[in-house]
N, C-alpha and C positions, 0 to 999 in steps of 0.2 A: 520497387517502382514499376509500373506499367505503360505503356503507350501503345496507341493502335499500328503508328510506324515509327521505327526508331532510324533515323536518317545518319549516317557514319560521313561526317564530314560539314564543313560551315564556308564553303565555295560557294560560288557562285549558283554551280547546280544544287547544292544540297540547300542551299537557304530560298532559291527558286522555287525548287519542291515543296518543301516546308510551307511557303506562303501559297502556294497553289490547293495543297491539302487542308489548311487551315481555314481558305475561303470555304472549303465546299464543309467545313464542320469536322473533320479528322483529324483528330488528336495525334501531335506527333511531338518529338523531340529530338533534337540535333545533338549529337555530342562529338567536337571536335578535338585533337590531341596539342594543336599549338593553341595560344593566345590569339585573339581576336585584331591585337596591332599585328602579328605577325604576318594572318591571310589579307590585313590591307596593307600590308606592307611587300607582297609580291606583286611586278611589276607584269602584266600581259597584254596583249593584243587588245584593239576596241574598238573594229569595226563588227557594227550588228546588221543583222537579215532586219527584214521587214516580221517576220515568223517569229523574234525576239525584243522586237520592238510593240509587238500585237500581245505576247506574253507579260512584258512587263505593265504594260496598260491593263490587261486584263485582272491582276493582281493590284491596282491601283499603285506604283512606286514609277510611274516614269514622269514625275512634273520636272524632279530636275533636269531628266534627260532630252525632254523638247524642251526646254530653255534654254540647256548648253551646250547639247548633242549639234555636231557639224552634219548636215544635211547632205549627202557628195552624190550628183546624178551621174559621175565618172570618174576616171582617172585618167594614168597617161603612162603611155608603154615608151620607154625608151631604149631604143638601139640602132648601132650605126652610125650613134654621135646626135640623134633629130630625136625628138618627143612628138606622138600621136596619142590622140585623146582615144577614148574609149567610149561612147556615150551612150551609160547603161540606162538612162531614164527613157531615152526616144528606143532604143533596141529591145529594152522589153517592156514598153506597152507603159510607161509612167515609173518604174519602180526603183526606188535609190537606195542605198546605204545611210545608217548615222555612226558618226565616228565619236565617238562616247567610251571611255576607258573600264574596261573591267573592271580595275579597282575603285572606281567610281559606283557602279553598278553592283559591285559586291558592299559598298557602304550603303548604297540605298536600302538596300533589303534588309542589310543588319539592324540599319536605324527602326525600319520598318518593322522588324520582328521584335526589337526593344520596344517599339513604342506600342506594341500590341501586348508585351507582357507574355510572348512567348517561351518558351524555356532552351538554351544554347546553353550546355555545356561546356565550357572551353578548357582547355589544357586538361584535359583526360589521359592519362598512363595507362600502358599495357591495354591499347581495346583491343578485346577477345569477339568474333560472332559465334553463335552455337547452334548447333540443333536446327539450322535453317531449312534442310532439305524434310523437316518434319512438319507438325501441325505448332508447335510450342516452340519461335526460333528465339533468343534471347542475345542480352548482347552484356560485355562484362567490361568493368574497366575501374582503376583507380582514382582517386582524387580525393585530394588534402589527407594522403597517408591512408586514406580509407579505400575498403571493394565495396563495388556498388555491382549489382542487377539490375538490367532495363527489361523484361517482358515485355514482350508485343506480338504484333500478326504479320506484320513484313518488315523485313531489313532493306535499305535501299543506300547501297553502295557508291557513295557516292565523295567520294575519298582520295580519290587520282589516280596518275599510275603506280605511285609506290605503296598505296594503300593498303589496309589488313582485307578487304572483302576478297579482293580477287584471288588475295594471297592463300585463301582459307578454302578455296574451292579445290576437290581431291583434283588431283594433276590430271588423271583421266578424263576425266570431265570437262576440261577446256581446251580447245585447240587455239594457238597465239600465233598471227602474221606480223613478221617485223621487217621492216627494211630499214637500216640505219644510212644515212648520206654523210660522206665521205669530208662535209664543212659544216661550219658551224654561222649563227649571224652576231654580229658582233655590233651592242646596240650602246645607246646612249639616249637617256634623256637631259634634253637642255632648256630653260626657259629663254627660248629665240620666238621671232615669229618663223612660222614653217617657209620654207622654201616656193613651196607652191599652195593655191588654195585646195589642191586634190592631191592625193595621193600619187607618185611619182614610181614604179615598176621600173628598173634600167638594166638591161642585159649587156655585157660590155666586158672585152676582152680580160678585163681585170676581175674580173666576175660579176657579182648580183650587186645591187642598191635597192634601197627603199627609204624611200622620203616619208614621212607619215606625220602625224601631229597631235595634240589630244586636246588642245585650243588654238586659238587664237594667236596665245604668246607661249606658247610649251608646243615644242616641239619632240617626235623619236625619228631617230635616224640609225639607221643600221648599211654594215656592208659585209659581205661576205669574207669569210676567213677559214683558213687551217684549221683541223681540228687540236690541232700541237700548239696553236697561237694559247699564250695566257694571257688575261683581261691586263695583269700586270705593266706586260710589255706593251702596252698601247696610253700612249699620255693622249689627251684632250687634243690637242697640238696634232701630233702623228693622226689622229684619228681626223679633224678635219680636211688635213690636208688631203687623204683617204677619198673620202666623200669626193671631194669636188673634183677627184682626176674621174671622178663616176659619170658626173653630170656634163650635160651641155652648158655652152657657154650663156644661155641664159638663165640658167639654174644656177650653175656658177654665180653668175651678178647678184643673183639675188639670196646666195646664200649669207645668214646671220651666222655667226659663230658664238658660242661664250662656254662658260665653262659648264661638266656635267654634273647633273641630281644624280644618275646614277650611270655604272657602267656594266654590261656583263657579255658573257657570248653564251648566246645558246645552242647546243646540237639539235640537229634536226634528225627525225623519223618518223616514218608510216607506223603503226599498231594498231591491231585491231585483236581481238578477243572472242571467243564466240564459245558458247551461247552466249548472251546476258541474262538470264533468269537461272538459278538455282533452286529448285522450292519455292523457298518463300524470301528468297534473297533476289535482288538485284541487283546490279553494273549499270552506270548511268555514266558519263562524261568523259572524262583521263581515266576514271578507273577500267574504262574499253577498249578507250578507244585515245590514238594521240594519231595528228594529221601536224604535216609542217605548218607553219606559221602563213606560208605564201599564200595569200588569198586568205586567210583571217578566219577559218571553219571551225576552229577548237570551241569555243566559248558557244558560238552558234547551233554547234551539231550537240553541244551538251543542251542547252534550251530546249531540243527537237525531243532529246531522250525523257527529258523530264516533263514535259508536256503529254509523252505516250505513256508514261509512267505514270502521272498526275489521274488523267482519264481513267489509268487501266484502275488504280485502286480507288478511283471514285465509283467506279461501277460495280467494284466488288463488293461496298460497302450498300449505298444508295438501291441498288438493285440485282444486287445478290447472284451476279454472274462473274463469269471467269474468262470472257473470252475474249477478252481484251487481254487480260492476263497472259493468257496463253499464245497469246499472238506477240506479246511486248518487243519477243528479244528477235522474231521474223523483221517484224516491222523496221527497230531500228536499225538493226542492220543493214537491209536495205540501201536505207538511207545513207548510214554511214558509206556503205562501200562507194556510193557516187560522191562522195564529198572527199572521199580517198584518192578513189579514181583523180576527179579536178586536181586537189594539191599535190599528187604527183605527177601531173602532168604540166600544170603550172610550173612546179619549181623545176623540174625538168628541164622547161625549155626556159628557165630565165636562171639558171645558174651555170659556172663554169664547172665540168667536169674534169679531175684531172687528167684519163685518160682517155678524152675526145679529144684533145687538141684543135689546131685549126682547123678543121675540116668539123668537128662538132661545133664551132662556133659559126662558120658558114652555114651551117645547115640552120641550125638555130635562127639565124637572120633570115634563114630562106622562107623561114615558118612563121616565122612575126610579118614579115612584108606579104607574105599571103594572108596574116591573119587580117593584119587590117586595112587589105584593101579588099575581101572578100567580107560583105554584107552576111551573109549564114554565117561564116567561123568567128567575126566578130559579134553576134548575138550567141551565139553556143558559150562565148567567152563570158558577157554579159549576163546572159541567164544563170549558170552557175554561182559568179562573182555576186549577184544580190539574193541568191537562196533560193532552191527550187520549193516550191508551194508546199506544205504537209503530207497533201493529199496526191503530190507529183508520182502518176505510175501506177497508180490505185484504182 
């Protein structure tokens, strides 16, 4: 079997890909290792940039998401017991967030690539890449007892962090920044109405909160925890009570309770990877790059990768240059590293460290009551939080 890109993975970024090379006439093919209920069946983040919102329109798949997508021109910084809004539509020049679920967003695309008659591979065994740093990269894998060959002219990696691409690049070759954090966020989805109609940030002696929603009547709620905490030890019960020693007393009044869809904690870490290009291989999303969850960049800064990536091999094909190509893994990077920078500086100052104590939690406070009574560091806030432009720095 042949294809012009053979895409390792059926996320969000690799079926983005896939419909972006598809429009422009390049033949590709996705082969992922789980079942298709199972990638909609991982639970993520789903606030989007306007830069991901522009993507999905461009590839025509976002009818459902201006229909359902929550439009937020802010949020609300809580600490010290008070809630301050943030108001990122008037601070930068009109520009909002939509709060639209990844795993919504990854069924759009699936539907869309079914309904196009695409080719998605699912549940593939043993994917092998080969021969990538050559002119002839291929890629190997089994299914239904059977080995198959994909032949093609790029690999595009895009598989997450524990994935075969990155895994396969000689250790030389990559240099890897990690910083792991010391808590974890311990979430819950409930069908409540949300607490607030925006997203709700709270910094507060007991650590971090975050209020969030993915409609109307489904809300996510998370609060900071140990990384020794098991999801076990936490009933529904313990968990709400949790929440609302987080909030103000009018978040309090208005918080719904009931029972959860689902429960987990996640760890947080900084990762980044460098280069992104091998050959004729690429690193696109998690399989690069991973940012905390605080401030919502994961899903976003994968849309950026595969948009340079989309480009870079539409030019290589269309008009038979390379310098897009060669430029891929400069570019995203870039990028990445400001959106690093943000979520660690975000979560930073809105989580509790264990060894800052009081005097890191004063200071903390000292730095939110500057942020938002200072006009510049509440737009610097702002700007980040809705997606710096493609071309930002360029």
């Amino acid at each position: 079997m042949r294809t012009q890109v053979a895409i390792i993975g059926a996320g969000p970024s690799g079926l983005l890909l896939g419909a972006l090379l598809s429009k422009a006439g390049i033949d590709n093919i996705i082969v992922e290792r789980q079942s298709g209920e199972y990638v909609l069946g991982r639970i993520r983040a789903g606030v989007l940039e306007q830069v991901t919102v522009d993507l999905l329109d461009e590839i025509g798949v976002s009818q459902r998401l201006h229909k359902e997508g929550l439009v937020h021109g802010g949020f609300d910084l809580l600490f010290a017991g008070k809630r301050h809004r943030i108001d990122m539509n008037h601070l930068t020049g009109g520009k909002n967030v939509v709060v639209y679920g990844q795993t919504e967003v990854t069924r759009d695309l699936m539907d869309d690539r079914a309904a196009k008659g695409l080719t998605t591979i699912y549940e593939a065994d043993n994917v092998q890449v080969h021969d990538f740093e050559g002119s002839n990269p291929r890629v190997t894998y089994d299914k239904d007892g059977k080995s198959h060959t994909l032949a093609c002219d790029f690999i595009a990696g895009c598989d997450g962090f524990h994935g075969v691409c990155r895994a396969s690049v000689p250790k030389g070759a990559i240099k890897e920044f990690e910083k792991v954090y010391p808590f974890g966020w311990l979430g819950i989805l409930a069908d409540v109405p949300p607490v607030s109609h925006e997203l709700i940030y709270a910094n507060t002696e007991r650590g971090f909160a975050l209020c969030s929603m993915r409609s109307p009547t489904r809300s996510r709620y998370y609060v900071q925890v140990p990384l020794s905490d098991k999801v076990e030890e936490w009933s529904d019960d313990r968990f709400w009570k949790e929440l609302r020693l987080h909030l103000d007393p009018q978040a309090q009044e208005s918080l719904v309770t009931g029972p959860s869809i689902e429960k987990s904690i996640a760890p947080l870490r900084s990762f980044v990877a460098e280069p992104m290009r091998f050959g004729r291989m690429f690193l696109a999303g998690d399989a690069a790059h991973i940012v905390p969850p605080t401030g919502a960049k994961g899903l976003n800064l994968a849309a950026t990768d595969v948009k340079y990536l989309g480009d870079a091999i539409v030019e290589h094909f269309a008009e038979k240059s390379d310098a897009d190509i060669d430029h891929y893994s400069q570019r995203c990077l870039r990028r990445i590293w400001r959106a690093e920078r943000f979520s660690w500086w975000f979560t930073s100052l809105m989580h509790q460290f264990p060894e800052a104590g009081g005097f890191g939690q004063k200071v903390q406070e000292a730095e939110l009551d500057y942020l938002i009574h200072s006009e510049a560091a509440s737009r610097a806030l702002a700007e980040n939080y809705v997606g710096l432009p493609l071309n930002f720095g360029e």
